[in-house]
ROTI-906693 format. One record per residue: residue number from 1; y, x, z of N, C-alpha, C in turn. Coordinates in steps of 0.1 Angstrom, whole numbers, plus 2048, in hexadecimal, padded with zeros to 3 digits. Each point is the difference from the previous one (the first is absolute). Example, Ala and Ser with C-alpha at 12.3 -4.5 7.8 and 13.67 -1.06 7.14 Angstrom:
(1,(7C7,884,84E),(80C,7F7,800),(80C,809,800))
(2,(80B,7FC,7F9),(80B,809,800),(80B,7F8,808))
***
This chain:
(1,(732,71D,215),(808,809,808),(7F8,80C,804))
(2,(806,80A,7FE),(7F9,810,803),(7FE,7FE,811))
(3,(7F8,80B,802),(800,805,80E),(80B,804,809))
(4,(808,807,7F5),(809,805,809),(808,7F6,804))
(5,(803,7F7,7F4),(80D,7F7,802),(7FA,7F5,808))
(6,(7F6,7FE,802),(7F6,7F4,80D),(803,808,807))
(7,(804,80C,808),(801,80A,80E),(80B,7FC,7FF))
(8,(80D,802,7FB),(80F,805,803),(800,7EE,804))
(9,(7FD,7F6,7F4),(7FF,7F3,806),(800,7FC,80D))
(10,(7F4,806,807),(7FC,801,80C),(806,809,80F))
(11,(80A,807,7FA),(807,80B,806),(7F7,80B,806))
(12,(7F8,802,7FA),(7F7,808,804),(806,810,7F3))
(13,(80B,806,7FC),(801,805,7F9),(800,80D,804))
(14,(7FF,800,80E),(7FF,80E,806),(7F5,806,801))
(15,(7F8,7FB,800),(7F2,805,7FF),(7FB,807,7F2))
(16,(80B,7FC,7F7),(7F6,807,7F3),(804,811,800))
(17,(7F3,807,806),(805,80F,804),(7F8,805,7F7))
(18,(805,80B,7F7),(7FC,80A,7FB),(7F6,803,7FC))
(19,(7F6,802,7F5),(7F3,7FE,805),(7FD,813,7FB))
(20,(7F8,804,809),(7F6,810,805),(7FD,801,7ED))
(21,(802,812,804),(7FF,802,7F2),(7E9,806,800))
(22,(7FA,7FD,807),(7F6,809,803),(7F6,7F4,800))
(23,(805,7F7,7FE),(7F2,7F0,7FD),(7FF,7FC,7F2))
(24,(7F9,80B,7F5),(7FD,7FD,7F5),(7F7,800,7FA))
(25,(7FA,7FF,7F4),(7F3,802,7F4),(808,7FC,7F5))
(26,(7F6,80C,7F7),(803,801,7F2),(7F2,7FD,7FD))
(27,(803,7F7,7F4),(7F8,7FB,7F5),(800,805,7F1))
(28,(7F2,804,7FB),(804,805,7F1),(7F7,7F6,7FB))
(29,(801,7F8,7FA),(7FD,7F2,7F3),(7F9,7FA,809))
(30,(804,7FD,80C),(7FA,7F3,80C),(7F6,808,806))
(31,(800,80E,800),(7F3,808,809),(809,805,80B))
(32,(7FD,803,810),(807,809,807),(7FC,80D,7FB))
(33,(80C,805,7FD),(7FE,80F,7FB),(7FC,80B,80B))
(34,(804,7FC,80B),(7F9,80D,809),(80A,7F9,80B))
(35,(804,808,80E),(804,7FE,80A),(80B,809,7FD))
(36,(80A,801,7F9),(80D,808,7FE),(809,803,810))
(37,(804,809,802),(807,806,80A),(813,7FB,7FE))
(38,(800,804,7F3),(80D,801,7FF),(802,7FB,7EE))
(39,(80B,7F8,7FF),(806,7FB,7F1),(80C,801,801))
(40,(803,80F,7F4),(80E,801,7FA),(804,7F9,7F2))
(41,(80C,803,7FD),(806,7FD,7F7),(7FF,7F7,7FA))
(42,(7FF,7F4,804),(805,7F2,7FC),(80D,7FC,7FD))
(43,(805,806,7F4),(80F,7F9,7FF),(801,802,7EF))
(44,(80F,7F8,7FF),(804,7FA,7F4),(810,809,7FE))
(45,(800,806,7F8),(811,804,7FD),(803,7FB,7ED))
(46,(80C,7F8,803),(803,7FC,7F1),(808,80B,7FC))
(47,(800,806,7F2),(807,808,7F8),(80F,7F9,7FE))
(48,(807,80B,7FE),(811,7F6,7FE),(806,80B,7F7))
(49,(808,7F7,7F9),(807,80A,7F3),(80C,7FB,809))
(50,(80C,809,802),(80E,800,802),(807,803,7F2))
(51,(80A,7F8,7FF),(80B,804,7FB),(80C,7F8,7FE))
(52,(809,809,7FD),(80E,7FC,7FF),(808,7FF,7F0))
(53,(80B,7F4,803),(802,7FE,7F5),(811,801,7FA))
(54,(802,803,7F6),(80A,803,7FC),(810,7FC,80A))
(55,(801,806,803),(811,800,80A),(7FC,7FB,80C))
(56,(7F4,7FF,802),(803,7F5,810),(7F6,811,80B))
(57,(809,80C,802),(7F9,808,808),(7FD,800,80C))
(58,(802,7F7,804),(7FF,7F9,80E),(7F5,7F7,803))
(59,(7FA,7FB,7F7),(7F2,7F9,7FF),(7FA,804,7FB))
(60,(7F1,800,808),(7F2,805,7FB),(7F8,7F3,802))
(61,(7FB,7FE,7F2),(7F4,7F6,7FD),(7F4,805,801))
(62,(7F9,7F7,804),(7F0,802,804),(7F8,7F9,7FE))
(63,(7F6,803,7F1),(7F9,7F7,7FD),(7EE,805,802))
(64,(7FE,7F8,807),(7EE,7FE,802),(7F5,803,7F5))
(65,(7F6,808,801),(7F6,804,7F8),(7F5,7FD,803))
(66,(7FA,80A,800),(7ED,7FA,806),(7FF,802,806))
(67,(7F6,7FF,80A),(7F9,801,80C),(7F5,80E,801))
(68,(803,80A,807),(7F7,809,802),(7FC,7FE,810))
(69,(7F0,804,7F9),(7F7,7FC,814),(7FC,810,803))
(70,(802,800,80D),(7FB,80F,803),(7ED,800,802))
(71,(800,808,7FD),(7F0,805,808),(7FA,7FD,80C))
(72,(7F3,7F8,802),(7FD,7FC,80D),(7F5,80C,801))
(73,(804,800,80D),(7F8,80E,807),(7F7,7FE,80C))
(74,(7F3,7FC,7FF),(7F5,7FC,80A),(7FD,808,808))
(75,(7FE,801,808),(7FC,80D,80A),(7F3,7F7,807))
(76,(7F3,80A,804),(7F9,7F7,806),(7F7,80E,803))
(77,(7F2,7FD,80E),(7F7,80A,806),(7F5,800,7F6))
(78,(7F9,80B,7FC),(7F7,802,7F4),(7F0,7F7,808))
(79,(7FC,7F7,7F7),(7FA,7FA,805),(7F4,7FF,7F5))
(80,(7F0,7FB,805),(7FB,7FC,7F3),(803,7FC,7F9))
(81,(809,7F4,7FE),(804,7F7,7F8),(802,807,7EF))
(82,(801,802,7FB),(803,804,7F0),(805,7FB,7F9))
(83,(802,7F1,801),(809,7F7,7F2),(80B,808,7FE))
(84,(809,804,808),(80E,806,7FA),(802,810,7FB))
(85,(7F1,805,803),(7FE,80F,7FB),(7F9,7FD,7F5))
(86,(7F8,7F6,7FC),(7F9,7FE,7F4),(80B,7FB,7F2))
(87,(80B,7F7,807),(807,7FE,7F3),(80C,809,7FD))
(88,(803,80B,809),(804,808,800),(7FC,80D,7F4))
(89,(7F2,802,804),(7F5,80A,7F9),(801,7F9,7F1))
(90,(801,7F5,7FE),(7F9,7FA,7F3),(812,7FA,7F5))
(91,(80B,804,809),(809,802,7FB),(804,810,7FC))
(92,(7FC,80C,804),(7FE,80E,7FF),(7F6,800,7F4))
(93,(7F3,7F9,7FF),(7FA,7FD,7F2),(802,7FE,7F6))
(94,(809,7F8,801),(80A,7FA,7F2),(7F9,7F0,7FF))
(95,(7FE,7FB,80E),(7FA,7F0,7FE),(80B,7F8,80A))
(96,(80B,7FF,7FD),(807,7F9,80B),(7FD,7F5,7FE))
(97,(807,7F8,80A),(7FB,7EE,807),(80D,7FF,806))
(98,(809,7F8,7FB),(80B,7F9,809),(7FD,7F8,808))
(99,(802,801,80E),(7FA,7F6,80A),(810,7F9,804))
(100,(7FF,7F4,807),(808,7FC,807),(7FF,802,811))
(101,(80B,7FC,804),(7FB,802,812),(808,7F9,803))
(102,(801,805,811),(805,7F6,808),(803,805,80C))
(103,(80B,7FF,807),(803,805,80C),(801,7F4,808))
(104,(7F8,7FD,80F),(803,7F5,805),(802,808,810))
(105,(813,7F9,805),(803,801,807),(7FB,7F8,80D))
(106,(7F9,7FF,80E),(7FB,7F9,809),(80B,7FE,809))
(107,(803,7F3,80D),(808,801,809),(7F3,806,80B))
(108,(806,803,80E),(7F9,800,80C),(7F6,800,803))
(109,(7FC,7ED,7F7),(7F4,7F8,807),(7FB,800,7F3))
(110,(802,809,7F3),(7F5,808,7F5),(800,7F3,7F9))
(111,(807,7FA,7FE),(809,7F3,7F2),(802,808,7F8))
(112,(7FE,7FC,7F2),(80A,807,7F6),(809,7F7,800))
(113,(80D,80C,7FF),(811,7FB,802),(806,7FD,7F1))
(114,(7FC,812,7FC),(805,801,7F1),(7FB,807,7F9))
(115,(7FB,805,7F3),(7FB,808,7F9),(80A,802,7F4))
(116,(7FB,80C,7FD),(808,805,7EF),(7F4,802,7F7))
(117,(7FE,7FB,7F3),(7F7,7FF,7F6),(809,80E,7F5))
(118,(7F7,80A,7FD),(800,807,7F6),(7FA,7FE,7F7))
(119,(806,7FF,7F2),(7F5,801,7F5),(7FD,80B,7F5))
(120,(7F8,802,7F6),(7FC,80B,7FB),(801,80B,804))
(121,(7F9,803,80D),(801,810,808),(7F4,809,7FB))
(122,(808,80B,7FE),(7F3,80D,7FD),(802,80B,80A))
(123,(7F6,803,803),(805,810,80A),(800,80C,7F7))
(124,(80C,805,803),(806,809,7FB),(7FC,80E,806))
(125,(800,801,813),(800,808,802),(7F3,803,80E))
(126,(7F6,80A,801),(7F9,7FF,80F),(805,80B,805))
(127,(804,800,80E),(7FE,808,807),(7F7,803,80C))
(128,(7F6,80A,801),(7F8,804,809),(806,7FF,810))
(129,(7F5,7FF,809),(802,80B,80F),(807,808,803))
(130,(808,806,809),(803,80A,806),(7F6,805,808))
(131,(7F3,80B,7FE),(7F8,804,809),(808,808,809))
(132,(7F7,801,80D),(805,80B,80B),(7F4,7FB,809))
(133,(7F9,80D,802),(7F3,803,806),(809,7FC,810))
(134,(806,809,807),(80A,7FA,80E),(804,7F3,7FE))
(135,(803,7F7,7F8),(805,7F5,802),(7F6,7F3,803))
(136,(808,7F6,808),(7F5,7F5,803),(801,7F1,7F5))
(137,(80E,801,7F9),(806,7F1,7F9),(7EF,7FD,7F4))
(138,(808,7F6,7FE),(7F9,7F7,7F6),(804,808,7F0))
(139,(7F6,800,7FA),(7FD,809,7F4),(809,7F5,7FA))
(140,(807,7FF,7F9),(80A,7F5,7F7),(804,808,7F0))
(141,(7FF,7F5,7F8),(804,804,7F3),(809,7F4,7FE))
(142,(808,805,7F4),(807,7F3,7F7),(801,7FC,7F3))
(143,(800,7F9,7FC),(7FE,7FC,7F3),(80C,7F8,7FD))
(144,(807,802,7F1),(810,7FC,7FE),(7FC,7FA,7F4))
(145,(804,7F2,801),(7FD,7F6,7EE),(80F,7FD,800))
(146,(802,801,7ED),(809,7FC,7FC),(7FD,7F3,7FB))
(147,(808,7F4,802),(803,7F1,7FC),(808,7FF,7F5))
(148,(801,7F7,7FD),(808,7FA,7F2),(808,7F6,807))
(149,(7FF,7F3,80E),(805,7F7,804),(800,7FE,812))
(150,(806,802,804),(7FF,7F4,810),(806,7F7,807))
(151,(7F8,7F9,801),(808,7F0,806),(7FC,7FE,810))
(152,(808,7FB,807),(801,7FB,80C),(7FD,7F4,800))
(153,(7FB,7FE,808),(7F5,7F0,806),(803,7FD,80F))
(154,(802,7F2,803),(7FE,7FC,80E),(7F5,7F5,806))
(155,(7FA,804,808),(7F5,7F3,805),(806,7F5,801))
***
């Protein structure tokens, strides 16, 4: 029996609240890749061919195609660290390396809840700092890998 359905058993079903989008780590092939700030574009849209068929103008068919993944977009503070500027650099070389990763979602009390597994990611894109001599923020860059797959997981 799952967790959840041992809770609702229990009537305890009100409790399962929401979990904070800001208790996370990313993993690139089982290493923490750095202390990331922020993770975009995690999503899946299927392609669809429409069409309609002889006399019936009133109905539109909709059949299912493939699966396109968008671009995940890492944002994180420039730190010593270098594994994700080095495979970056050495894909700009012409030496890419498909890595896999890992996004693990934490509750509260820092459990992992859920994670999403990407596979065959390459970074496509770096983006630098915004300097400003006046300003006080955290020097931050981002780095955007394109995937081939992502799956959802639960603890």
């Amino acid at each position: 029996m799952s967790m959840i359905q041992s809770m609702i058993n229990q009537g305890v079903s009100h409790l399962l609240d929401p979990f904070r989008n800001f208790n996370f780590i990313v993993e690139i092939d089982g290493i923490l890749a750095a202390g990331y700030s922020e993770v975009n574009g995690m999503g899946i849209e299927l392609d669809v061919e429409k069409r309609h068929f002889g006399g019936e103008n009133d109905v539109q068919y909709t059949f299912l195609k493939s699966a396109n993944y968008s671009h995940l977009v890492l944002k994180n503070g420039i730190s010593q660290y270098n594994f994700m500027w080095q495979w970056f650099e050495d894909t700009v070389q012409g030496k890419p390396k498909a890595r896999n990763g890992s996004i693990f979602l934490y509750d509260l009390g820092s459990k992992t809840f859920t994670y999403w597994n990407f596979y065959q990611a390459y970074p496509i894109k770096w983006e630098g700092p915004s300097l400003n001599a006046q300003g006080n923020e955290v020097a931050t860059h981002t780095l955007t890998l394109a995937y081939q797959q992502l799956k959802k997981g639960t603890i």
